[in-house]
N, CA, C and O atoms as a Tripos MOL2 file, in Angstrom:
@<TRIPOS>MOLECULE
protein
  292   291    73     0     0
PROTEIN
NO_CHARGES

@<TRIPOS>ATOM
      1 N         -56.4130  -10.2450  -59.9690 N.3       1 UNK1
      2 CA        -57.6140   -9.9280  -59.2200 C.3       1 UNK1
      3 C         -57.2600   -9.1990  -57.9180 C.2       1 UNK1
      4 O         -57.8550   -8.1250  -57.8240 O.2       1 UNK1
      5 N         -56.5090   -9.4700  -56.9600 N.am      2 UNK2
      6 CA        -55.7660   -9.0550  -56.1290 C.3       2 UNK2
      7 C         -55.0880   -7.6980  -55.8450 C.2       2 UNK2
      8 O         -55.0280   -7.0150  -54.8220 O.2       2 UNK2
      9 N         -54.5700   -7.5260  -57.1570 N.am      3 UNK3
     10 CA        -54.1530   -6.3660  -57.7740 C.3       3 UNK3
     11 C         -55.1570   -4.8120  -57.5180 C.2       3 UNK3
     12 O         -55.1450   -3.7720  -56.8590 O.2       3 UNK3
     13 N         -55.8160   -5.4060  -58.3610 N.am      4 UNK4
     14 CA        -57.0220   -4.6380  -58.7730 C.3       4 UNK4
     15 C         -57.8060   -4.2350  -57.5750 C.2       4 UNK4
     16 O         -58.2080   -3.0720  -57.5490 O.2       4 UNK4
     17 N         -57.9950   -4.7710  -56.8980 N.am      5 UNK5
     18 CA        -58.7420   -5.2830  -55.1140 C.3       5 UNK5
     19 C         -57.9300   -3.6840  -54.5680 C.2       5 UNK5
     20 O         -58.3590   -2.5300  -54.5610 O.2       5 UNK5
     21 N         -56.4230   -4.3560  -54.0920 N.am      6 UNK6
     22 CA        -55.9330   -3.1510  -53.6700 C.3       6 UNK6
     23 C         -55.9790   -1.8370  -54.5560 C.2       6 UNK6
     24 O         -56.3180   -0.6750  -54.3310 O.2       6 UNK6
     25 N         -55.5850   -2.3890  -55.4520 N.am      7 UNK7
     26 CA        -55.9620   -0.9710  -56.3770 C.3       7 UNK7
     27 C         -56.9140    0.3410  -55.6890 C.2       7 UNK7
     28 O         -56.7330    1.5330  -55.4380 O.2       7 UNK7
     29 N         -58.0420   -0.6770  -55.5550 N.am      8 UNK8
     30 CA        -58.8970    0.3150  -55.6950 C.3       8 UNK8
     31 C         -59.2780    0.6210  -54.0210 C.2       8 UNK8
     32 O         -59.6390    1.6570  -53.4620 O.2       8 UNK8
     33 N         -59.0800   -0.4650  -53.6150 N.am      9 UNK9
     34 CA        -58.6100    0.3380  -52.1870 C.3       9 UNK9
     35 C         -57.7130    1.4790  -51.5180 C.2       9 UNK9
     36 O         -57.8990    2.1660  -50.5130 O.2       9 UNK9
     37 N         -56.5870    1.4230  -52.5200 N.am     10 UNK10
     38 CA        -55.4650    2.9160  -52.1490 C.3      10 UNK10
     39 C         -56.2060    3.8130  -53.0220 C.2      10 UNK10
     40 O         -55.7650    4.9610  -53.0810 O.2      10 UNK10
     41 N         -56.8360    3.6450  -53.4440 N.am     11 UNK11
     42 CA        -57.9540    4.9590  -54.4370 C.3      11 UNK11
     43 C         -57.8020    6.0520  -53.3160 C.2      11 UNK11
     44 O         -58.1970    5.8410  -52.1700 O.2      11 UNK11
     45 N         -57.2980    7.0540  -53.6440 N.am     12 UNK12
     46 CA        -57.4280    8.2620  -52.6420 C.3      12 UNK12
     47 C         -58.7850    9.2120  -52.4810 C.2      12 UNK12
     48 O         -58.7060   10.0930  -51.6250 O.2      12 UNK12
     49 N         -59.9150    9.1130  -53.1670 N.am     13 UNK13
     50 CA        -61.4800    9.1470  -53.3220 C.3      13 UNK13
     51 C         -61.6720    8.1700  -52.2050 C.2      13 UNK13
     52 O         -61.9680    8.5350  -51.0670 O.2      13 UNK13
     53 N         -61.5250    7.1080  -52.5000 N.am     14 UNK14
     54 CA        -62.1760    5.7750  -51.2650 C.3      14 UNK14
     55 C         -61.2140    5.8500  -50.1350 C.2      14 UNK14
     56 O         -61.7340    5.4490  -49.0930 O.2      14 UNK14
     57 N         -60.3690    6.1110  -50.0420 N.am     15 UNK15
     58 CA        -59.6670    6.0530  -48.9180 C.3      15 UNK15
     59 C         -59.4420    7.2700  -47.9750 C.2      15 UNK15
     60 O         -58.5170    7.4210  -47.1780 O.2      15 UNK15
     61 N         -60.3450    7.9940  -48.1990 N.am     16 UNK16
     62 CA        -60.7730    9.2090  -47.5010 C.3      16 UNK16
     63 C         -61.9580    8.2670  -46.4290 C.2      16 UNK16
     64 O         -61.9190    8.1980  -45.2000 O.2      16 UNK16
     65 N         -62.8400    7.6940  -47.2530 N.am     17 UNK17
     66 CA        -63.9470    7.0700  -46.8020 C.3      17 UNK17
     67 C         -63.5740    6.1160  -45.7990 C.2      17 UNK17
     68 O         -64.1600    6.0810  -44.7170 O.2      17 UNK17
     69 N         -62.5290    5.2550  -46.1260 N.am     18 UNK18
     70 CA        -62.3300    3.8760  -45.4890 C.3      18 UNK18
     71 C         -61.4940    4.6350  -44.0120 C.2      18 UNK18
     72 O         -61.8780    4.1770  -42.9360 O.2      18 UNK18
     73 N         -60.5240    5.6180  -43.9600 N.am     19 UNK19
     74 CA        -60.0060    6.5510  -42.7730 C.3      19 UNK19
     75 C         -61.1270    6.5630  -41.9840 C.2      19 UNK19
     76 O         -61.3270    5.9820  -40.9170 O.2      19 UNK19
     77 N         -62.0770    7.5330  -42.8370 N.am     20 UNK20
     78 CA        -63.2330    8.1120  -41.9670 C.3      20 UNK20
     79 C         -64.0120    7.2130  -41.0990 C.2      20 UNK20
     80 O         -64.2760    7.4820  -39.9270 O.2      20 UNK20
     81 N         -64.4150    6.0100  -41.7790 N.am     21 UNK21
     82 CA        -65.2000    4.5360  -41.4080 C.3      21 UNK21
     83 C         -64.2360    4.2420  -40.1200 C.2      21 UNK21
     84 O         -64.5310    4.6220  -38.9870 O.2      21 UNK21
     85 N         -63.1230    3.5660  -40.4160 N.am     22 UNK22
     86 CA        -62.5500    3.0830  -39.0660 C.3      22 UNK22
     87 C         -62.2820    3.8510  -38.3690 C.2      22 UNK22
     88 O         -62.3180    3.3520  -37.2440 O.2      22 UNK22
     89 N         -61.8660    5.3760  -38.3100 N.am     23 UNK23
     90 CA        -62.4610    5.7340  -36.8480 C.3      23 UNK23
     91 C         -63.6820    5.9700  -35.9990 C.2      23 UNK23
     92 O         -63.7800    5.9230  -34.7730 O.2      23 UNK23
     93 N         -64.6310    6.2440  -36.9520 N.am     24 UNK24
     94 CA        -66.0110    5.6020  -36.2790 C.3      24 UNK24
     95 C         -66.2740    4.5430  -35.9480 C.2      24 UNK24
     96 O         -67.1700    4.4640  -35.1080 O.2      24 UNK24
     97 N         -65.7710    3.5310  -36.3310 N.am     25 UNK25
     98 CA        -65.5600    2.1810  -35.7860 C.3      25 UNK25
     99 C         -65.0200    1.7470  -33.9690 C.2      25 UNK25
    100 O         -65.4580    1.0830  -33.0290 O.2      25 UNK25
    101 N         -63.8730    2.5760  -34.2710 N.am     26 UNK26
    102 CA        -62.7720    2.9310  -33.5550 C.3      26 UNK26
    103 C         -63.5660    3.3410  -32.1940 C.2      26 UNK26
    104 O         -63.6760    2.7770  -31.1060 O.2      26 UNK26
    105 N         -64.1490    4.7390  -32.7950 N.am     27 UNK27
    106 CA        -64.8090    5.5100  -31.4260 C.3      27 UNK27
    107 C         -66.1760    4.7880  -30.6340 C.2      27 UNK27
    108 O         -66.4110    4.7540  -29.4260 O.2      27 UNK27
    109 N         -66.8820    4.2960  -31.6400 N.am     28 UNK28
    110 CA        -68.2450    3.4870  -31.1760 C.3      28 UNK28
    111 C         -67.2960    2.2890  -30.2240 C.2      28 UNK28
    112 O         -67.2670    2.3220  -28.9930 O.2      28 UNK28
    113 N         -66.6510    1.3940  -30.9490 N.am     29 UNK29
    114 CA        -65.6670    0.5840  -29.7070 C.3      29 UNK29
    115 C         -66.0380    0.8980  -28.4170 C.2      29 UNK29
    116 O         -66.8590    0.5410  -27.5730 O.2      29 UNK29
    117 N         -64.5120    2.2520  -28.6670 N.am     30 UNK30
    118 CA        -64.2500    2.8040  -27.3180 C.3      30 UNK30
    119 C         -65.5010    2.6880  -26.3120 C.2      30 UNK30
    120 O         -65.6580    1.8990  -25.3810 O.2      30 UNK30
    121 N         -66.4490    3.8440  -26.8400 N.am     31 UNK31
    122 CA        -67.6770    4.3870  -26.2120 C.3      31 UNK31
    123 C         -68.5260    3.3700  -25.3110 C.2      31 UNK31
    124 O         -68.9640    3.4930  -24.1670 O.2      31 UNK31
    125 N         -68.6090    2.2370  -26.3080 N.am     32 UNK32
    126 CA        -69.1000    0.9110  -25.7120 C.3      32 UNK32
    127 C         -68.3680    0.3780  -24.7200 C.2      32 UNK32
    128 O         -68.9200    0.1050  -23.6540 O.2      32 UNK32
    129 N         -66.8210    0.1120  -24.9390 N.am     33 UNK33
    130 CA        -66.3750   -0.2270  -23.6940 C.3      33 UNK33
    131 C         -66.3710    0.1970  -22.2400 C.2      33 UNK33
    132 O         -66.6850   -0.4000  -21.2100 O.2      33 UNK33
    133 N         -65.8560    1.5760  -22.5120 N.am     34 UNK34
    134 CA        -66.0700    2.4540  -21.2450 C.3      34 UNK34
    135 C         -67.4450    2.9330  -20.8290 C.2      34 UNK34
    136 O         -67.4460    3.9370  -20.1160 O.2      34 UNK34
    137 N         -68.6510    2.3860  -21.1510 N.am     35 UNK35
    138 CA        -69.7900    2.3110  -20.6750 C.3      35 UNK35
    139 C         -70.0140    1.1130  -20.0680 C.2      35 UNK35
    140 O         -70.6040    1.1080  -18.9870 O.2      35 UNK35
    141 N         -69.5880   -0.0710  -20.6520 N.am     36 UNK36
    142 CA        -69.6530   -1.2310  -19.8710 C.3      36 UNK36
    143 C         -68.5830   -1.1440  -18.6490 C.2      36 UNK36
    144 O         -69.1350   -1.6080  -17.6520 O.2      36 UNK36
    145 N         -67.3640   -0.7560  -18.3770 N.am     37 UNK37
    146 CA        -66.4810   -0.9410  -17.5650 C.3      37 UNK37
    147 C         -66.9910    0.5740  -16.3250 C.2      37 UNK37
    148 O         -66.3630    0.7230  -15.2770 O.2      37 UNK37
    149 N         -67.6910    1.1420  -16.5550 N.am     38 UNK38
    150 CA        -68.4850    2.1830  -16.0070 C.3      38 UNK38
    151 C         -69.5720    1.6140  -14.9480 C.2      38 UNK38
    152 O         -69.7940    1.8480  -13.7600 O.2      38 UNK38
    153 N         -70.1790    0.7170  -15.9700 N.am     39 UNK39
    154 CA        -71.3730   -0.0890  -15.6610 C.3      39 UNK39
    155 C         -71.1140   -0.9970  -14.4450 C.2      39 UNK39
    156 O         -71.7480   -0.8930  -13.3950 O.2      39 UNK39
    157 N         -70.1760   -1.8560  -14.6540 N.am     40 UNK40
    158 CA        -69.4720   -3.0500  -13.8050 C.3      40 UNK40
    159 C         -69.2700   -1.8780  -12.2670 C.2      40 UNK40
    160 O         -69.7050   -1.7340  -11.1250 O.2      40 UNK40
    161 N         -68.5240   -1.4050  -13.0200 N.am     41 UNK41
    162 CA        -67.5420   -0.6840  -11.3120 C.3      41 UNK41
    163 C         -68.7990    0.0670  -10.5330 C.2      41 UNK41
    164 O         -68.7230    0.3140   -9.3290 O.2      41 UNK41
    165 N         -70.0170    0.4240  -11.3620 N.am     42 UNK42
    166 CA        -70.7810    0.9900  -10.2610 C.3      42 UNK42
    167 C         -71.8700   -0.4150   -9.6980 C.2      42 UNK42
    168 O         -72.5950   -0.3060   -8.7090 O.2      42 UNK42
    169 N         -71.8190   -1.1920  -10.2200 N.am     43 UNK43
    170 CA        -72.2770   -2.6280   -9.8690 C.3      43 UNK43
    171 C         -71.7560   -3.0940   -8.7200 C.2      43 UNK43
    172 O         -72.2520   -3.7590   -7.8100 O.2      43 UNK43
    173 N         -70.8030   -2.6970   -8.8750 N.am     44 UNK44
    174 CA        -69.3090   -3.6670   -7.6430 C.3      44 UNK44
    175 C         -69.5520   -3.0900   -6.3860 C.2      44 UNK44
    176 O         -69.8190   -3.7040   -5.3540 O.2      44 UNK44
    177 N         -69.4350   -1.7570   -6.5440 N.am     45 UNK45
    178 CA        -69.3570   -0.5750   -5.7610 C.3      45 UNK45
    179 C         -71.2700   -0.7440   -5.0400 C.2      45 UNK45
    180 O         -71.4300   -0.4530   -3.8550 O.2      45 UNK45
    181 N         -71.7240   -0.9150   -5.3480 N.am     46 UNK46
    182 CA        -73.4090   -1.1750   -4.9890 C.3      46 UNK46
    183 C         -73.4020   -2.3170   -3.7280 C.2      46 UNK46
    184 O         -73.5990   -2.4610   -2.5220 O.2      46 UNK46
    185 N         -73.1320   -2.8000   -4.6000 N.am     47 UNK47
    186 CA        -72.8140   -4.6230   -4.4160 C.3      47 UNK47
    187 C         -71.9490   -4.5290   -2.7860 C.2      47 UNK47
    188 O         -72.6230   -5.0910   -1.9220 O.2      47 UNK47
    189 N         -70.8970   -4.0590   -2.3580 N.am     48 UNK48
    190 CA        -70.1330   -3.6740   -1.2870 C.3      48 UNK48
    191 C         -70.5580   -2.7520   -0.2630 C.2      48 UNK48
    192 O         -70.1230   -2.8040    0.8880 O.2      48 UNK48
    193 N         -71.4280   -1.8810   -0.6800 N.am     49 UNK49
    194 CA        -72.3940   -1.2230    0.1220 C.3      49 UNK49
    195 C         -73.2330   -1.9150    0.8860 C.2      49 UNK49
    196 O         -73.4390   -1.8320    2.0960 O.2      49 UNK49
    197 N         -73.7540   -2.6850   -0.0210 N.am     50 UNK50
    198 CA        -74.5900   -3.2830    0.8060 C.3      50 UNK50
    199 C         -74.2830   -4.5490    1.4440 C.2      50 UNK50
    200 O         -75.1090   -5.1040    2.1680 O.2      50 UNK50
    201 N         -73.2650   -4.9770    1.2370 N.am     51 UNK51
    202 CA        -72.7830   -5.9680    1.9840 C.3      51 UNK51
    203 C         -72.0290   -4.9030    3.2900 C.2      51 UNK51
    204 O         -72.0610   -5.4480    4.3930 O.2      51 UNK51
    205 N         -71.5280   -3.8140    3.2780 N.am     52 UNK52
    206 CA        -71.7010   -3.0440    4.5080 C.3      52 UNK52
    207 C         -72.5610   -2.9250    5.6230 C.2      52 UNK52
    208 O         -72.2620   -3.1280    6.8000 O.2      52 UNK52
    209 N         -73.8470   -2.5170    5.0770 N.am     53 UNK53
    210 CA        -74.6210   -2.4210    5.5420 C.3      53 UNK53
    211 C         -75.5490   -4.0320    5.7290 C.2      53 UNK53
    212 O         -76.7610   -3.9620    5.9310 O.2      53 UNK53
    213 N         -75.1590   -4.8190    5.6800 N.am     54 UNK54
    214 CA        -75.3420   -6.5460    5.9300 C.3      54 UNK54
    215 C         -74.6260   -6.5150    6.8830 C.2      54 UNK54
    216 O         -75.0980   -7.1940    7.7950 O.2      54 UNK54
    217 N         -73.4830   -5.9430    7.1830 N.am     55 UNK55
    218 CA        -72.8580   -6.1930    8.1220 C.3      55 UNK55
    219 C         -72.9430   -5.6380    9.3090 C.2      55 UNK55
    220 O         -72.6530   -6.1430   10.3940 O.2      55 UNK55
    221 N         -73.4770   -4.2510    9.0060 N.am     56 UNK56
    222 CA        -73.6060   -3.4540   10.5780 C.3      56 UNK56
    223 C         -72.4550   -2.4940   10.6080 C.2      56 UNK56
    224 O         -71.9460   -1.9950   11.6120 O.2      56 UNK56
    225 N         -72.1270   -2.3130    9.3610 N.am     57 UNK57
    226 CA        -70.2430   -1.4090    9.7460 C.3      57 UNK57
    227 C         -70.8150   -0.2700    9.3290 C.2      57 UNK57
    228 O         -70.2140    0.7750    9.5770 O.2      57 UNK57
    229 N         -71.6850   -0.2320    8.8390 N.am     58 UNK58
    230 CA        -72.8130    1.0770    7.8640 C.3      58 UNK58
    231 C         -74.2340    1.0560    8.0290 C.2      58 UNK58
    232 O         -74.8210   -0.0130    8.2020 O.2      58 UNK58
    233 N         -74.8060    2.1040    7.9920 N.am     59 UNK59
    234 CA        -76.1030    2.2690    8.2320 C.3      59 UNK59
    235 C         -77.0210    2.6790    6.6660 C.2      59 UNK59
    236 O         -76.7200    3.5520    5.8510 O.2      59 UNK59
    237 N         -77.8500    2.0010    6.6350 N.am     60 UNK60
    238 CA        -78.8590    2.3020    5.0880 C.3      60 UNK60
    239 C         -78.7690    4.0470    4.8420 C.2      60 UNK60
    240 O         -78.3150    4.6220    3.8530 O.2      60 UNK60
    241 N         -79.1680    4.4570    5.6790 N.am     61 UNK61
    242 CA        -78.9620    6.0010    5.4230 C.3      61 UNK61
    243 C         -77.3600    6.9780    4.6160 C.2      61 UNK61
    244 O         -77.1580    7.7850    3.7080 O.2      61 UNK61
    245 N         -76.3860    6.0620    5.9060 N.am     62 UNK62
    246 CA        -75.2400    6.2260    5.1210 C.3      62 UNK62
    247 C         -74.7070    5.6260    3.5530 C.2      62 UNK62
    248 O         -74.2470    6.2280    2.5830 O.2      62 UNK62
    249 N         -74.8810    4.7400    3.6980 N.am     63 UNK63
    250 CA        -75.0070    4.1430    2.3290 C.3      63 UNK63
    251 C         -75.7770    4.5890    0.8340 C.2      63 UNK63
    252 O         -75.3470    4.5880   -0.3190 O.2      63 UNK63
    253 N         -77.2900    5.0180    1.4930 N.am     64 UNK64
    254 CA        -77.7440    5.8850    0.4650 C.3      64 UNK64
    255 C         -77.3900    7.0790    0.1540 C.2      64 UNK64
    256 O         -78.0460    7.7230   -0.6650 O.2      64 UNK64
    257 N         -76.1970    7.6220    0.8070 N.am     65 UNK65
    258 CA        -75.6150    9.2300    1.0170 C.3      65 UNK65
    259 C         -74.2000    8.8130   -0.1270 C.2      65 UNK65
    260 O         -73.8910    9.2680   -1.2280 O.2      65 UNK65
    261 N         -73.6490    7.8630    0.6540 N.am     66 UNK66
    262 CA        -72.4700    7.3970   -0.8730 C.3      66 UNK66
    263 C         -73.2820    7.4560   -2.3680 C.2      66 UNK66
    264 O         -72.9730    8.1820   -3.3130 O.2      66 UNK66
    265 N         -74.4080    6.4850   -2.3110 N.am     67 UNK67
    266 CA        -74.6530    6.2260   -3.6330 C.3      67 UNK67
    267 C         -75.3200    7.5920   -4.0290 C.2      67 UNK67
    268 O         -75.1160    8.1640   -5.1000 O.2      67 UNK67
    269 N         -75.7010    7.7990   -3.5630 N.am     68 UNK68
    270 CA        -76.2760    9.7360   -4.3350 C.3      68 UNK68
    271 C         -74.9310   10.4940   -4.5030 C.2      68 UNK68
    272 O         -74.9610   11.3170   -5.4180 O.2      68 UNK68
    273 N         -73.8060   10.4060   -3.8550 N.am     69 UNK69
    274 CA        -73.0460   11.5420   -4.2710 C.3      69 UNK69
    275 C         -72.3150   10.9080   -5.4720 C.2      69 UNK69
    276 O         -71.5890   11.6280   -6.1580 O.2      69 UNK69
    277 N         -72.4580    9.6650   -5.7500 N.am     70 UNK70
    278 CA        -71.8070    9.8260   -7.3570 C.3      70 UNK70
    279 C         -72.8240    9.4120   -8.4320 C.2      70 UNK70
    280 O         -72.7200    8.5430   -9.2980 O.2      70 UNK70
    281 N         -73.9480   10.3490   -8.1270 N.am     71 UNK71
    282 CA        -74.9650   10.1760   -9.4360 C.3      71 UNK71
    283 C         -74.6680   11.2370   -9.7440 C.2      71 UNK71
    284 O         -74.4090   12.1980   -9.0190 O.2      71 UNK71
    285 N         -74.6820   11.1370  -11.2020 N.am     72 UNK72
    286 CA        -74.8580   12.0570  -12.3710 C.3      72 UNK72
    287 C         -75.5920   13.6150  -12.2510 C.2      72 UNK72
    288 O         -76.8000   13.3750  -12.2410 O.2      72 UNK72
    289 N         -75.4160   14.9010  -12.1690 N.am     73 UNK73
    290 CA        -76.4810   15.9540  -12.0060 C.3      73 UNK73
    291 C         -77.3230   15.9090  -13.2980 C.2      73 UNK73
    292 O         -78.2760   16.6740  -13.4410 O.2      73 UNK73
@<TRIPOS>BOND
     1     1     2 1
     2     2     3 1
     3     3     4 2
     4     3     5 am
     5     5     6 1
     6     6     7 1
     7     7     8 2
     8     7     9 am
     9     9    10 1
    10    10    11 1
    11    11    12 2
    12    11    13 am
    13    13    14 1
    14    14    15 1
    15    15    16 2
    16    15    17 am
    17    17    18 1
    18    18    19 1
    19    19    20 2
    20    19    21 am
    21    21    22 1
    22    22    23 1
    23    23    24 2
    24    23    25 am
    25    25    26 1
    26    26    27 1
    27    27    28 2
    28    27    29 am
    29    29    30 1
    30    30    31 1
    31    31    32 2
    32    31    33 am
    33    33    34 1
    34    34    35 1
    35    35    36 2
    36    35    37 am
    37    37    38 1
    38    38    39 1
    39    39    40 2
    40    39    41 am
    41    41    42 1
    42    42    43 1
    43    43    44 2
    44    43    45 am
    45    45    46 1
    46    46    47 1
    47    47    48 2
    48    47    49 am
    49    49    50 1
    50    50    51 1
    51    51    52 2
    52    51    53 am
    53    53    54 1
    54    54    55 1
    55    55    56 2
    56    55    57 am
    57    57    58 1
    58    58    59 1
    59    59    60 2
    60    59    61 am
    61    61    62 1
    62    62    63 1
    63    63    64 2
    64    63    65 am
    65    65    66 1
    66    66    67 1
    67    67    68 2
    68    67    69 am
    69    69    70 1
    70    70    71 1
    71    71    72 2
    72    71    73 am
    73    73    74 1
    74    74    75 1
    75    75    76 2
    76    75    77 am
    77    77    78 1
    78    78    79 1
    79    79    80 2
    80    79    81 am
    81    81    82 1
    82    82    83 1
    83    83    84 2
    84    83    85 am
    85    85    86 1
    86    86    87 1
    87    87    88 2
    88    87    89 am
    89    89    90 1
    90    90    91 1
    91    91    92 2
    92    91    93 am
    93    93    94 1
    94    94    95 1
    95    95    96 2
    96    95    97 am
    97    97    98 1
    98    98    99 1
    99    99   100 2
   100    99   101 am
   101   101   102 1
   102   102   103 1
   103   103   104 2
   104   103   105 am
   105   105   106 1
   106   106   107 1
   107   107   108 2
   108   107   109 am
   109   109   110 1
   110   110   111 1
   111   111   112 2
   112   111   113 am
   113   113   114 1
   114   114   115 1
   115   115   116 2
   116   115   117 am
   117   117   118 1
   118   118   119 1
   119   119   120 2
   120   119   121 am
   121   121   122 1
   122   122   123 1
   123   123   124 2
   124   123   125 am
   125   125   126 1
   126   126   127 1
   127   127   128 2
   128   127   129 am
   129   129   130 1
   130   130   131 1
   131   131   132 2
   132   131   133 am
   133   133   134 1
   134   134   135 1
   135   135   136 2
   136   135   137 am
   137   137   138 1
   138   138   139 1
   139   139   140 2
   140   139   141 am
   141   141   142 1
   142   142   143 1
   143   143   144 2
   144   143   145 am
   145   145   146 1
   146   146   147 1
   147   147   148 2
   148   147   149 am
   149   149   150 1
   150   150   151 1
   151   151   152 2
   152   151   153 am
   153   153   154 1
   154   154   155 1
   155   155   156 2
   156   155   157 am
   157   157   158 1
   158   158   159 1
   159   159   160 2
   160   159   161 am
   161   161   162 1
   162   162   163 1
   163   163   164 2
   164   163   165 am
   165   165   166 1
   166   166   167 1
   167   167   168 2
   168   167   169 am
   169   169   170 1
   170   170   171 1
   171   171   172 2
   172   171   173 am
   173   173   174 1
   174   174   175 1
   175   175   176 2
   176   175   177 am
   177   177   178 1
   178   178   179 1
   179   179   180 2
   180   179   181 am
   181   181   182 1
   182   182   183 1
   183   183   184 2
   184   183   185 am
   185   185   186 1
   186   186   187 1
   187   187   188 2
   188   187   189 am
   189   189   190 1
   190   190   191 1
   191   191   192 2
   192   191   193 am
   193   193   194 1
   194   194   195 1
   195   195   196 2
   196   195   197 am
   197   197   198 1
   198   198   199 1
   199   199   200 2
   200   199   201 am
   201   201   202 1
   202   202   203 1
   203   203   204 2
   204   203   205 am
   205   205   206 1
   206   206   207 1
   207   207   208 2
   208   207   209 am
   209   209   210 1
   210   210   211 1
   211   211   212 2
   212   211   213 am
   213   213   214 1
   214   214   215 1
   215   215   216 2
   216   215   217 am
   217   217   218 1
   218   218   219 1
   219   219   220 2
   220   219   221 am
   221   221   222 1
   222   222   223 1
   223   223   224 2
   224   223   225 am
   225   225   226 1
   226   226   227 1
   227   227   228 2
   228   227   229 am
   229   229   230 1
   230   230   231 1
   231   231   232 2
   232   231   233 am
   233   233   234 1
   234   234   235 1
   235   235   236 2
   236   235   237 am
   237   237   238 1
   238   238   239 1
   239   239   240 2
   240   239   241 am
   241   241   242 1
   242   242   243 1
   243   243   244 2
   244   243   245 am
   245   245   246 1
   246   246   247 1
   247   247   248 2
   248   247   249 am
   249   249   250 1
   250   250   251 1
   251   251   252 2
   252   251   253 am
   253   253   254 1
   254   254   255 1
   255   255   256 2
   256   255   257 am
   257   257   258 1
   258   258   259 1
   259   259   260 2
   260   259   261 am
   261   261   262 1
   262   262   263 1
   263   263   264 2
   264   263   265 am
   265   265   266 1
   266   266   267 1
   267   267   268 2
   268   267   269 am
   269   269   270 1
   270   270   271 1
   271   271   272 2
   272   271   273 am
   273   273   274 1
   274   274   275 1
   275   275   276 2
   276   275   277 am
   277   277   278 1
   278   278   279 1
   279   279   280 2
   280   279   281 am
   281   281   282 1
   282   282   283 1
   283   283   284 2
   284   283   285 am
   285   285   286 1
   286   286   287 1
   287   287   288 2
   288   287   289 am
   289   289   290 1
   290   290   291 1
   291   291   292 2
@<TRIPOS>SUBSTRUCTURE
     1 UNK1         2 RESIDUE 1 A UNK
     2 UNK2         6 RESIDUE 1 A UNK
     3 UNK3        10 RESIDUE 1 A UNK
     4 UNK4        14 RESIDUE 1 A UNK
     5 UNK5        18 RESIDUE 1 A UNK
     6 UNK6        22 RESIDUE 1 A UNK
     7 UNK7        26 RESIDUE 1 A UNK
     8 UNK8        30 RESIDUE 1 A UNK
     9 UNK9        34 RESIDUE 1 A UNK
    10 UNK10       38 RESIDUE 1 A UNK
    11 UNK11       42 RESIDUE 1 A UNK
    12 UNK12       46 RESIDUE 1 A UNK
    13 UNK13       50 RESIDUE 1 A UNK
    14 UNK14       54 RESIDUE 1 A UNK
    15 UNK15       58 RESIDUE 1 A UNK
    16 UNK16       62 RESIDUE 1 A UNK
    17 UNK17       66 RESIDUE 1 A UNK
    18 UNK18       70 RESIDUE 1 A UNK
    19 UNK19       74 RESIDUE 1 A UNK
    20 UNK20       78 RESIDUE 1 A UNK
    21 UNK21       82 RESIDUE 1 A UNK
    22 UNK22       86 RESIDUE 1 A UNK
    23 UNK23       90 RESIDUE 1 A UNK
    24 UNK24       94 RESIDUE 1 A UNK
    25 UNK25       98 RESIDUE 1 A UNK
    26 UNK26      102 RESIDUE 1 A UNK
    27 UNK27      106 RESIDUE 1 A UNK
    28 UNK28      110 RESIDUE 1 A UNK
    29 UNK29      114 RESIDUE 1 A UNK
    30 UNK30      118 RESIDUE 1 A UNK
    31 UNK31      122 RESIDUE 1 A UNK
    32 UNK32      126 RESIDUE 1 A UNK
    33 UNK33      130 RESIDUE 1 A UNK
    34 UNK34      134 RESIDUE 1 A UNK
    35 UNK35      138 RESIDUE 1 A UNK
    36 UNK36      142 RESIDUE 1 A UNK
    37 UNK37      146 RESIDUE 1 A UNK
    38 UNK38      150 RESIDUE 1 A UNK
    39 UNK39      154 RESIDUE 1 A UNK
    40 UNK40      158 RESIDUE 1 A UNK
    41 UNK41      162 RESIDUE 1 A UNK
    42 UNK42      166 RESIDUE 1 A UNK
    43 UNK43      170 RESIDUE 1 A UNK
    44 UNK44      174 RESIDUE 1 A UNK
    45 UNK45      178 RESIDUE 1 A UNK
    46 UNK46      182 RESIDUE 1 A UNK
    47 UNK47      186 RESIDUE 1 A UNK
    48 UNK48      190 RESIDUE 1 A UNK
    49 UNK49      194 RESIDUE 1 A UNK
    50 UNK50      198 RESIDUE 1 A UNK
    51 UNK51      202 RESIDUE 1 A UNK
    52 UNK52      206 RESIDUE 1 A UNK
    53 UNK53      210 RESIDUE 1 A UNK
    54 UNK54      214 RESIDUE 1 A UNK
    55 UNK55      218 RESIDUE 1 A UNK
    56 UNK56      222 RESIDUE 1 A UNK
    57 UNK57      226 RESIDUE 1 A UNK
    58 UNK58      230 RESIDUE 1 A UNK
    59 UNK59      234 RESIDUE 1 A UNK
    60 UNK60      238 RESIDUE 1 A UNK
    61 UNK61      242 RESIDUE 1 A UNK
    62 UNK62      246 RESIDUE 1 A UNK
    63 UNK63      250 RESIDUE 1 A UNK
    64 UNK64      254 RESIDUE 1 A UNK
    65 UNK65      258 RESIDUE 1 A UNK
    66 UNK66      262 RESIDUE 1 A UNK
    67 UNK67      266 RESIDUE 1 A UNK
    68 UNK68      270 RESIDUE 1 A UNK
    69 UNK69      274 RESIDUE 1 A UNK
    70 UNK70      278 RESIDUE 1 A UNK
    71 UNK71      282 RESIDUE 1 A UNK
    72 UNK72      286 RESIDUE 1 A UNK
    73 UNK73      290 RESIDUE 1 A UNK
């Protein structure tokens, strides 16, 4: 049974398919990760601003001048 299993898994017809599959697998991953780790660091980065500006070391104006220069055009 086993046999047969792999068999038809090294099938070079299906194993065009099964290549193709795990790197789409592969890339959706990626994509997801580095959107979440994207996500976080501009969280963090927010998050420290305004504890700047809690503090008095920064002014709201300045602060809203950081966060606009790394938005997206």
């Amino acid at each position: 049974m086993n046999d047969q299993v792999i068999a038809k898994l090294l099938d070079p017809e299906i194993l065009f398919w099964e290549i193709g599959g795990a790197i789409a697998i592969i890339a959706i991953v990626f994509t997801t990760v580095t959107g979440m780790i994207r996500s976080i660091s501009r969280e963090r980065t927010r998050r420290e601003i305004a504890a700047y500006i809690a503090e008095g070391s920064m002014t709201p104006e300045q602060g809203e001048k950081i966060l606009k220069a790394g938005e997206e055009s």
